[in-house]
C-alpha positions as CSV (number, residue, x, y, z in Angstrom):
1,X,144.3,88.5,40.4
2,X,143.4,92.2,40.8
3,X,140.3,92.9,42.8
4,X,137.6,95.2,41.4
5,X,137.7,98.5,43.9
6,X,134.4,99.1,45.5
7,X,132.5,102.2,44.0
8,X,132.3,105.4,46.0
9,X,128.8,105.2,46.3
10,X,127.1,108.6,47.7
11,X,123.2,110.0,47.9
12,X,121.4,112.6,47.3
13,X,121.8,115.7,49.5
14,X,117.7,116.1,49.2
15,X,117.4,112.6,51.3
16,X,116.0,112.6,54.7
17,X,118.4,112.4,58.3
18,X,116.2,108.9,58.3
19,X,117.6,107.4,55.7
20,X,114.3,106.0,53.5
21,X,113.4,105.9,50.7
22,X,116.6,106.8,49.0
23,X,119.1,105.4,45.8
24,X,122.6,105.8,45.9
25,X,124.6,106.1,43.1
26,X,128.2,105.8,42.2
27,X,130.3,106.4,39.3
28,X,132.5,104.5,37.7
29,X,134.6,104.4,34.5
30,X,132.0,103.4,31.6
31,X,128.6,103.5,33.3
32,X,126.7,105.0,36.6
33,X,125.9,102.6,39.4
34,X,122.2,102.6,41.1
35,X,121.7,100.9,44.4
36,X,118.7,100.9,47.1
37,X,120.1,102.8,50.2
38,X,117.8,100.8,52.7
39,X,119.4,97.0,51.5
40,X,123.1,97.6,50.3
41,X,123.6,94.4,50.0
42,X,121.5,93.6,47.2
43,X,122.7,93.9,43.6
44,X,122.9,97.1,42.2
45,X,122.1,98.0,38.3
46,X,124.4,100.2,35.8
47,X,123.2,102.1,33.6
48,X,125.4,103.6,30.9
49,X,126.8,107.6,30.9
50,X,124.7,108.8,28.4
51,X,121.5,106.8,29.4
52,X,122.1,108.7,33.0
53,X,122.3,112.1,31.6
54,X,119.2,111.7,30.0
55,X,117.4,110.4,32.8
56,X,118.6,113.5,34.6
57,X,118.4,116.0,32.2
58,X,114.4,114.3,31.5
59,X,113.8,115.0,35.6
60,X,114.9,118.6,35.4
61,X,113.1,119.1,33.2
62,X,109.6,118.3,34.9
């Protein structure tokens, strides 16, 4: 049986030295991982490549 790699998970370079308040994300192969930087060990959501570039592409352009 072939484990499942763990994401590369990575945050945003605009988050704080204190670590709050912050998602991570990661990508992998069919969808975009989300996770809470300040509890990794929760369950993180996915949310598919083209629902991610529209949730970015909506916050650039507030």
């Amino acid at each position: 049986m072939n484990a499942t790699p763990e994401p590369a998970w990575s945050k945003s370079s605009y988050s704080g030295s204190q670590g709050d308040d912050c998602v991570e994300v990661a990508v992998i192969e069919q969808a975009v991982c989300v996770r809470d930087s300040k509890d990794v060990a929760r369950p993180h959501f996915a949310v598919g490549r083209d629902g991610w570039s529209r949730f970015v592409g909506f916050l650039t352009d507030v």
